[in-house]
C-alpha positions in Angstrom: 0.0 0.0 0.0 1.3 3.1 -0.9 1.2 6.1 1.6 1.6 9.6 1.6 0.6 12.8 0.1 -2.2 12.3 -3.1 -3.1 15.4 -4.9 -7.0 15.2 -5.4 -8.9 16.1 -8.2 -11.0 19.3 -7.6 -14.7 19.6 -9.1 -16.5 22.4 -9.9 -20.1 22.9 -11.1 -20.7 23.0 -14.7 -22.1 20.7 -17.5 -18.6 18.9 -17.6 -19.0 18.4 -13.8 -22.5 16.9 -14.8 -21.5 14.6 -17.2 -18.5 13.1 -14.5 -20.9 13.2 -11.7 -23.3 11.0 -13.9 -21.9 7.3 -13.2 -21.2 7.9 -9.8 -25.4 8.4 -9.6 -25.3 5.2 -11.3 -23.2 3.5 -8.8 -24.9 5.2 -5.7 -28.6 3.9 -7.1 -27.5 0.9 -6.8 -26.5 0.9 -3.5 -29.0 -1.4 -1.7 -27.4 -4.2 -4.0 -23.9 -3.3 -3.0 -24.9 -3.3 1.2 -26.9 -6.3 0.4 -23.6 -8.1 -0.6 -21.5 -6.2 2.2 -24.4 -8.0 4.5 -23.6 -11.2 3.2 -20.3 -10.7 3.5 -20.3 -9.3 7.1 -22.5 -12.6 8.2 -19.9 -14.7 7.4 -16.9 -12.8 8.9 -18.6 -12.3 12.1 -19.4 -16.5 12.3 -15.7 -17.0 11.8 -15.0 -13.9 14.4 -17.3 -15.8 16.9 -16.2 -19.4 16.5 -12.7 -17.6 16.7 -13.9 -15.7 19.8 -15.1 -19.6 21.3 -11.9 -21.1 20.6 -10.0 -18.1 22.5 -11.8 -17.4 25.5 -13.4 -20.3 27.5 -15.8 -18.1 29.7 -17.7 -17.2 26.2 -17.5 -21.0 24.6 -19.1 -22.3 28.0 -22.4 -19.9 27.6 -22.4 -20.5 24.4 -22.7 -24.2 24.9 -25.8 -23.5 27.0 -27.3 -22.0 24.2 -25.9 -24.3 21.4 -26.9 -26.8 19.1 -24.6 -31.2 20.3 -24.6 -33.5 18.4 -24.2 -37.0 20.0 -22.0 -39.7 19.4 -21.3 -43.3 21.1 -17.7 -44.6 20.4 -17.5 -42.4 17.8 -20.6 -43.7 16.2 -23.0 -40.6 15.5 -26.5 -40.4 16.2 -28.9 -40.3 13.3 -32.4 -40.1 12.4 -34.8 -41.6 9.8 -37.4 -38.8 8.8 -40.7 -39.1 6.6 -39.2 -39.5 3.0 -36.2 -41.7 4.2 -33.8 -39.2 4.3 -31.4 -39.3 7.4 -29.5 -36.6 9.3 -27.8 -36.0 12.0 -30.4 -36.0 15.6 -29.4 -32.5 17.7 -30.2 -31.3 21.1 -30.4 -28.5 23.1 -27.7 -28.0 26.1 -30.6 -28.7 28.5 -32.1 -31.7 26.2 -28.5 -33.3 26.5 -28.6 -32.7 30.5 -32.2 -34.0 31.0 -30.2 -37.1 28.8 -27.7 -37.5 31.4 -29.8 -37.1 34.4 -32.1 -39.9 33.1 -28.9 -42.4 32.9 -28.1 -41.0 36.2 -24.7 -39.7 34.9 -22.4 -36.5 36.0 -23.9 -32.9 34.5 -20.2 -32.5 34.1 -19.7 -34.7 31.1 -21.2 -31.5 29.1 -17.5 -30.1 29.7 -15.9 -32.7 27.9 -18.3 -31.2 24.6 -16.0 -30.3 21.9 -17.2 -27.1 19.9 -17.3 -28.1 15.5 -18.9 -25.1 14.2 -21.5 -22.4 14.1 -24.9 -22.2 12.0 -25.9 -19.2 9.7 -27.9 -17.9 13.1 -24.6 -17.8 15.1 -26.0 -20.6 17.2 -22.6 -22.5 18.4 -22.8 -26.4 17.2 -20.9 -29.0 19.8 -20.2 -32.5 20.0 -20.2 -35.0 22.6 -19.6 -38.6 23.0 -21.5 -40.8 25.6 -19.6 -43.8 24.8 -20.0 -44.6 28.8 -24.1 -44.9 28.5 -25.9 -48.3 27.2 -26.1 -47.7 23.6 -29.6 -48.5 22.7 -31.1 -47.1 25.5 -29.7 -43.5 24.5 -30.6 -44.3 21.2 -34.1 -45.2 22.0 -34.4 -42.3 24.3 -33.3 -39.9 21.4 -35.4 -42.1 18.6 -32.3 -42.4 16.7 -29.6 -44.6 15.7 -25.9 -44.9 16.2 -24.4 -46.1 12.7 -21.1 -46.7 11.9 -19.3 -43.3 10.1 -18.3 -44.9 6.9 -21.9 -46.1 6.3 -23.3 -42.3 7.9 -21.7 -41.0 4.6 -24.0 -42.9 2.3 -26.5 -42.1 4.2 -26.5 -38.2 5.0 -26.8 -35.1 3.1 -23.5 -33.6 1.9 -23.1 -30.5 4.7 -24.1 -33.0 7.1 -21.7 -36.0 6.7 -18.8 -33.1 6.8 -20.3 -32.1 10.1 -20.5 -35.6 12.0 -16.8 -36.5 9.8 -15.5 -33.1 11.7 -16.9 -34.1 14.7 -15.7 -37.2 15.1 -12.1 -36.6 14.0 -11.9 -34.2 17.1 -13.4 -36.6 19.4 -10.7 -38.8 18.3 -8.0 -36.8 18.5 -8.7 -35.8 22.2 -9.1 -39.2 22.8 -6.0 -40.1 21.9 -4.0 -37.5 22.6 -4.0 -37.1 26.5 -0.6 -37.1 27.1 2.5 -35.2 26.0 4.7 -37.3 23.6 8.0 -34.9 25.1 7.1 -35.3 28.7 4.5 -37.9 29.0 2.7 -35.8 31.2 -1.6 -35.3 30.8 -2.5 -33.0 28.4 -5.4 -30.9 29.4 -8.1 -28.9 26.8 -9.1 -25.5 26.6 -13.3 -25.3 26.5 -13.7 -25.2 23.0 -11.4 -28.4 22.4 -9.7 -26.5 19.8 -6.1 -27.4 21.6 -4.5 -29.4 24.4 -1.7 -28.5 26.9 1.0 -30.0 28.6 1.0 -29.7 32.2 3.8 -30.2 32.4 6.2 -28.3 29.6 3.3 -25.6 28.5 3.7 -27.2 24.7 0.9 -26.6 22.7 -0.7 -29.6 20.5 -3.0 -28.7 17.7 -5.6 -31.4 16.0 -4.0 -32.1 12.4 -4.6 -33.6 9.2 -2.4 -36.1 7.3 -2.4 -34.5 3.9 -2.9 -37.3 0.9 -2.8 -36.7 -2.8 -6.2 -38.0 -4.4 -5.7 -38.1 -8.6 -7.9 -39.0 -11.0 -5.6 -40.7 -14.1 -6.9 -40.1 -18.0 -5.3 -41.2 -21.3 -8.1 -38.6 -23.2 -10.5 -41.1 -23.7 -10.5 -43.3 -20.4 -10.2 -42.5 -16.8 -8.6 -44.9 -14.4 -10.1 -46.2 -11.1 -9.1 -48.6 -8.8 -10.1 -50.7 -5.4 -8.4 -52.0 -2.3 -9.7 -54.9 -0.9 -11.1 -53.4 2.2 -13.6 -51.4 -0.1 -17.1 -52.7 -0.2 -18.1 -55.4 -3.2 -17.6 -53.3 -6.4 -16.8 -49.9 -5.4 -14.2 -48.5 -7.3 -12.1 -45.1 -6.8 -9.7 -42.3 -8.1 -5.7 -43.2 -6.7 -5.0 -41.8 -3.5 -1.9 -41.9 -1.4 -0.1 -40.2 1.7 2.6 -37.5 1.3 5.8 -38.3 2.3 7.8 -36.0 4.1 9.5 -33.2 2.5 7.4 -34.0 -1.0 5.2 -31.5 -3.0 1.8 -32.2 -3.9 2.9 -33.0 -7.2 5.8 -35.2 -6.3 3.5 -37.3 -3.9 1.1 -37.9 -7.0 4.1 -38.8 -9.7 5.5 -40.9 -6.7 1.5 -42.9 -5.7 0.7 -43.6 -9.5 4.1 -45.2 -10.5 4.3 -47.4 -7.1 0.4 -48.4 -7.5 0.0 -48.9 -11.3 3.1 -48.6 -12.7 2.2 -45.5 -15.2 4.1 -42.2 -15.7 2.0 -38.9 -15.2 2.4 -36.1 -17.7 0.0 -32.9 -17.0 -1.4 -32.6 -13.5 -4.1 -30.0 -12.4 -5.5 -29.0 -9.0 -9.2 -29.8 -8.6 -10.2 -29.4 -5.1 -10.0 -30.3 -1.2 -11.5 -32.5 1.5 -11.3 -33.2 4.9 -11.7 -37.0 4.9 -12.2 -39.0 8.2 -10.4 -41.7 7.2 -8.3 -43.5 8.4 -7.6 -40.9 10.8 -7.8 -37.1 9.7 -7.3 -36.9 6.3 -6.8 -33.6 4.0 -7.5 -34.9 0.3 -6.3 -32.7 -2.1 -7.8 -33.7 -5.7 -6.0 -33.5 -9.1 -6.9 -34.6 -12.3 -3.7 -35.8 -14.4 -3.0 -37.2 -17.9 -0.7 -40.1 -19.1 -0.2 -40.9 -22.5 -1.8 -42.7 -24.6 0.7 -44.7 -25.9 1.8 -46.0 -22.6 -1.4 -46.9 -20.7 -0.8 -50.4 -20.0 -1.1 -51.2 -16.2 1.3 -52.9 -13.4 -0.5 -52.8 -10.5 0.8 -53.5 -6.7 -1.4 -56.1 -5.4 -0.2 -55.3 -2.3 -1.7 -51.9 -2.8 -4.6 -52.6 -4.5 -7.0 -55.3 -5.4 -7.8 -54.4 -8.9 -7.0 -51.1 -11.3 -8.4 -50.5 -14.4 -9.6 -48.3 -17.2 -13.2 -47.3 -17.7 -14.8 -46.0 -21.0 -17.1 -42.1 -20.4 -20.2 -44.6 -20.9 -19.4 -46.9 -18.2 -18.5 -43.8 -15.9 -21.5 -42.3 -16.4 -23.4 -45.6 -15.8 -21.6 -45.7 -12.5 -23.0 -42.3 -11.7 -26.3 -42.9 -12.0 -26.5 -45.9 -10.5 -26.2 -43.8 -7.3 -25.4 -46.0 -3.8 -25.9 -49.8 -3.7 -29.4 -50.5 -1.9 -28.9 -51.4 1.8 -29.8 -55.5 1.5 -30.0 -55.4 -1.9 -27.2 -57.0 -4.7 -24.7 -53.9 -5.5 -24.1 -52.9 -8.8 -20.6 -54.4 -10.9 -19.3 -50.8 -10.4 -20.4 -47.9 -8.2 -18.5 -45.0 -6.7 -17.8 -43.1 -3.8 -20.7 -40.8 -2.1 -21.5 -37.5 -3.9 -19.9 -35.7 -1.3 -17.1 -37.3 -1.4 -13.8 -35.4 -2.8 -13.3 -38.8 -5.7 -16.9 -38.8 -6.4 -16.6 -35.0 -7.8 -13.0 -35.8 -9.5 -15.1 -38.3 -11.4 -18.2 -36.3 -12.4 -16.1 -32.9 -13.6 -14.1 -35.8 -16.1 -17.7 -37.1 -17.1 -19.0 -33.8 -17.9 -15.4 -32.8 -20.0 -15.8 -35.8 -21.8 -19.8 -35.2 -22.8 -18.6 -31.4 -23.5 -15.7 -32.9 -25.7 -18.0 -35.4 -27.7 -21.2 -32.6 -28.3 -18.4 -30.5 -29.4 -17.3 -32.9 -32.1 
């Protein structure tokens, strides 16, 4: 920014004056659009002030809780719901729904401490997690008319903004679970209210939650687009290559590194996409690429040891994958299905579809 002395332009009546003054009208009718966006704007600065606000100061993220939104968990297992059309979503209660909870189980009003603030909705109400892990299961679940399900199969089941709520909240309920004591010292670690960070009681030393970045690629030779499968996935799902960074690589180092070690192919081009935070295994940041190989050298090697099967899939099998949607619960899955909309692979795979439909209409 530059600073110091500007000489400013001087206006004086007349026509010419007129005809300057004459856009700035323009801009100044239209101001109710410009503070409508400034609005906008503002709303979501002061959520991120607030939650910031939460995370700083524990006096303000403990009356905030008593006004907030918790969503429960058992063993990391969140609570869901089943409403009219089938849909499912995440069951929330009030601070004093979640006490009357405990009181009926005959458990400590003190367990609300160990919530764990995740985020804030568009009405600045403060959103919390808590797991009750200690409780009978289905009693809690009864008592709530819910269910706990499993995380992995919560993904296929919830709506986009919701699955990244419960995956957020869960990856901090692990990492506070696991992370009670100081790997320097090996003395407790103890939270601030928001559960935003732990310190040692010891040495003072700070510990954050984190995220293992991992490099998530989606492989085309202009005409295909390769997927593969580990054999922990479920019975024909198939996915884009994805693989941890190693330390000290680039993003694109990590992805020329994953596709030769797991299929035995050379990248060419590579281009950013988007990110995730992933769940799985344990705090994953997914960053998405799309990269090309060429076509003259597509032929596959793939690591067993890495993956259970890798191969190349034509835009019309792709986009028969895509609307078969999810596998019915029960029911005989498709040969090939993907990962859940939300889902980080499942969007690498529909932006190639709809590039290849442009590149064919275009023809």
């Amino acid at each position: 920014m530059r600073t110091g002395n500007r000489t400013r332009p001087v206006l004086t009546s007349g026509p010419r004056t007129m005809l300057l003054l004459n856009p700035l009208r323009g801009i100044l009718s239209a101001r109710p659009q410009v503070l409508g966006l400034t609005r906008f704007s503002s709303s979501f600065v002061s959520r991120m002030r607030f939650l910031n606000r939460l995370k700083q100061e524990d006096e303000a993220c403990a009356a905030a809780l008593q006004d907030g939104q918790l969503v429960l968990f058992h063993r990391l297992q969140p609570l869901l719901q089943r409403g009219p059309t089938g849909t499912f979503r995440p069951v929330t209660l009030t601070c004093s729904g979640v006490q009357s909870l405990l009181q009926n189980f005959g458990s400590d009003g003190p367990l609300l401490e160990d919530s764990i603030l995740i985020g804030c909705s568009e009405q600045n109400q403060a959103q919390f997690c808590l797991d009750v892990g200690h409780l009978d299961q289905a009693a809690v679940a009864e008592f709530c008319a819910g269910t706990f399900i499993d995380l992995r199969k919560s993904f296929f089941l919830l709506p986009g903004p919701a699955a990244q709520l419960v995956a957020k909240a869960q990856a901090l309920l692990r990492w506070h679970q696991t992370n009670g004591f100081c790997s320097a010292t090996g003395q407790p670690t103890h939270r601030n209210r928001a559960g935003s960070q732990r310190v040692c009681s010891s040495s003072s030393i700070i510990y954050y939650p984190k995220m293992s970045p991992v490099v998530i690629v989606l492989l085309s030779d202009g005409s295909r687009c390769l997927l593969g499968r580990q054999a922990s996935f479920p019975r024909g799902m198939y996915s884009a290559l994805a693989g941890f960074c190693d330390m000290g690589e680039t993003l694109e180092e990590t992805l020329h590194r994953e596709v030769a070690e797991e299929v035995g192919l050379e990248v060419q081009d590579v281009s950013y996409s988007s990110s995730q935070h992933w769940p799985f295994p344990h705090s994953s940041f997914m960053l998405g690429c799309h990269a090309t190989v060429s076509p003259a050298h597509t032929q596959l090697d793939v690591d067993r040891s890495e993956l259970e099967d890798a191969r190349w899939f034509t835009p019309e099998e792709i986009s028969s994958a895509l609307q078969a949607g999810v596998p019915p619960r029960g029911g005989r899955p498709p040969d090939v299905w993907l990962p859940p909309k939300h889902a980080v692979a499942h969007h690498l795979i529909s932006e190639w579809s709809d590039r290849q439909r442009h590149l064919q209409a275009s023809e």
